[in-house]
N, C-alpha and C positions, 0 to 999 in steps of 0.2 A: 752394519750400518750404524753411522752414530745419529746419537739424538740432537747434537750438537748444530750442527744446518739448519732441522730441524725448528727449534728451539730459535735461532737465529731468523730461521722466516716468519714466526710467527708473533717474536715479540717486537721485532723493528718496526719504531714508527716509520710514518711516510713522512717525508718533510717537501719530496716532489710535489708538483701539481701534476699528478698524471692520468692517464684518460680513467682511470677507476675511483680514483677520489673526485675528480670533475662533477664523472656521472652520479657518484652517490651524493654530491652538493646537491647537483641539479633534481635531482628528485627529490630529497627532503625537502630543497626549498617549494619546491611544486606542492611538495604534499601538506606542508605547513602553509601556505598558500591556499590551496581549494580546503585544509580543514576550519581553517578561520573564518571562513566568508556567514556561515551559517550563525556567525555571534552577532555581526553585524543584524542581519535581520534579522536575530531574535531581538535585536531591542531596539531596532524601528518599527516593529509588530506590537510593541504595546512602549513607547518609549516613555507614558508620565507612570507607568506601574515600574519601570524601569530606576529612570531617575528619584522616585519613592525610596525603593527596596536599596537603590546599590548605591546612588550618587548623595545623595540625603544624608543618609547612616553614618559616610565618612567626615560629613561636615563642609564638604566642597559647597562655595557659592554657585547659585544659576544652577541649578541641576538639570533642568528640561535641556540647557545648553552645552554643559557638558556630556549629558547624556549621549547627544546628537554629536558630537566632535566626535566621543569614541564609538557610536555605529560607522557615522561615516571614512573614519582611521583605519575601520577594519575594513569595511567596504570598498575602499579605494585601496589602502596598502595591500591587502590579504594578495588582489590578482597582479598587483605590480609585485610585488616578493614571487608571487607562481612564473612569472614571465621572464623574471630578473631585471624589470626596468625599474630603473630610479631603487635599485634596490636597497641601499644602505638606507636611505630617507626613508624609503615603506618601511624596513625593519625597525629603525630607531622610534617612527612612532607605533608601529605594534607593539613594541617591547613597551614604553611608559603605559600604553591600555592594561598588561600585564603588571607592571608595578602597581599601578593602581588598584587593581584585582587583590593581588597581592596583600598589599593593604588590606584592604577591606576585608579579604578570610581572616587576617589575623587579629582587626579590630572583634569582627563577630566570635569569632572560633578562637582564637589564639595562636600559638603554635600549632595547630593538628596539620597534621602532614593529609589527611583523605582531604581536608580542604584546599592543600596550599598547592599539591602536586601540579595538578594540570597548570597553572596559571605558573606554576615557577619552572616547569617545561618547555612552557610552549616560550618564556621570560627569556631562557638561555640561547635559545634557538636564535630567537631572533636578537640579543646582543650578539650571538655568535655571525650573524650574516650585516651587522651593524658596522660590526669593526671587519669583517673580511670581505662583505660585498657579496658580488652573488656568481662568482665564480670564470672560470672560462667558457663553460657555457650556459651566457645568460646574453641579456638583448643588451645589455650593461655595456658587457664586450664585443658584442657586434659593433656596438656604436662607436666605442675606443679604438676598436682596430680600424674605422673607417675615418676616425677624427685622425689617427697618429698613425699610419701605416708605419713606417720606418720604427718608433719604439715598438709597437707591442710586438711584432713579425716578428724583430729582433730579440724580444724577450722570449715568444714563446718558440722560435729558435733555437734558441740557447737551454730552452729549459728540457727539448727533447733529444739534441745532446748530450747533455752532462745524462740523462735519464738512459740513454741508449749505452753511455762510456759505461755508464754504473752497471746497467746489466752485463754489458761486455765483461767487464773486472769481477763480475762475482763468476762468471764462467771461466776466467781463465784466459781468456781474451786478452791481448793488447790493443789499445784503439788512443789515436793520438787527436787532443784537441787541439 
């Protein structure tokens, strides 16, 4: 047996949208979704010890008010990101609460990575679903496929096509589009 297949199934990226990458969106997004919600209320549970400690330090004007912008950012994007609704918009402002965070480790701390991880993790995730959205299955694309029947049917059509030809072809298969 060669290692060669092998080696080939394991380092090929996925460029499909197919039902195994869908599902693993949809559940990061979920899970970065219900893990977020808990910041929010930690800083509408004490929001002027809050805006003190975190908003104050970096210099931001209005800190009680900014304070309150990023409870509430989380508290409203965290379950529209778990849902997939309005997802890009919930993500793009989670992701500034994490620049901002951001910020602030590295004004206190500097560079250190124990400070900066979570908050430049939790940063990527959600640029990552900023600029891709929240996938095929999200409430995103319920709604798109019921706004635009004709494109999206015909997109995700096409998409499990070409995905079925592709498997076809690495078996040996002929399959004609």
């Amino acid at each position: 047996m060669s290692i060669i297949p092998l080696l080939t199934a394991v380092l090929k990226p996925n460029f499909a949208p197919n039902f195994l990458s869908q599902t693993s969106l949809a559940v990061l997004r979920a899970i970065l979704g219900i893990m977020i919600i808990h910041n929010g209320l930690d800083k509408l549970g004490n929001i002027e010890s809050f805006a003190q400690a975190y908003v104050e330090v970096i210099g931001l004007p209005f800190p009680i008010f900014f304070s309150y912008i990023a409870a509430f950012t989380e508290l409203i994007g965290a379950p529209l990101l778990a849902l997939g609704l309005l997802t890009r918009p919930a993500a793009f402002g989670l992701f500034s609460t994490m620049c901002v965070a951001i910020y602030h480790h590295i004004l206190v701390a500097g560079f250190s990575i124990p400070y900066l991880e979570l908050s430049a993790v939790y940063a990527a995730c959600f640029l990552f679903f900023t600029i891709n959205g929240g996938g095929l299955f999200s409430t995103d694309a319920l709604i798109v496929d019921r706004l635009d029947i004709n494109a999206f049917s015909a997109q995700a059509k096409r998409i499990m096509r070409l995905e079925s030809s592709y498997e076809a072809v690495s078996v040996g298969e002929k399959v004609s589009l």
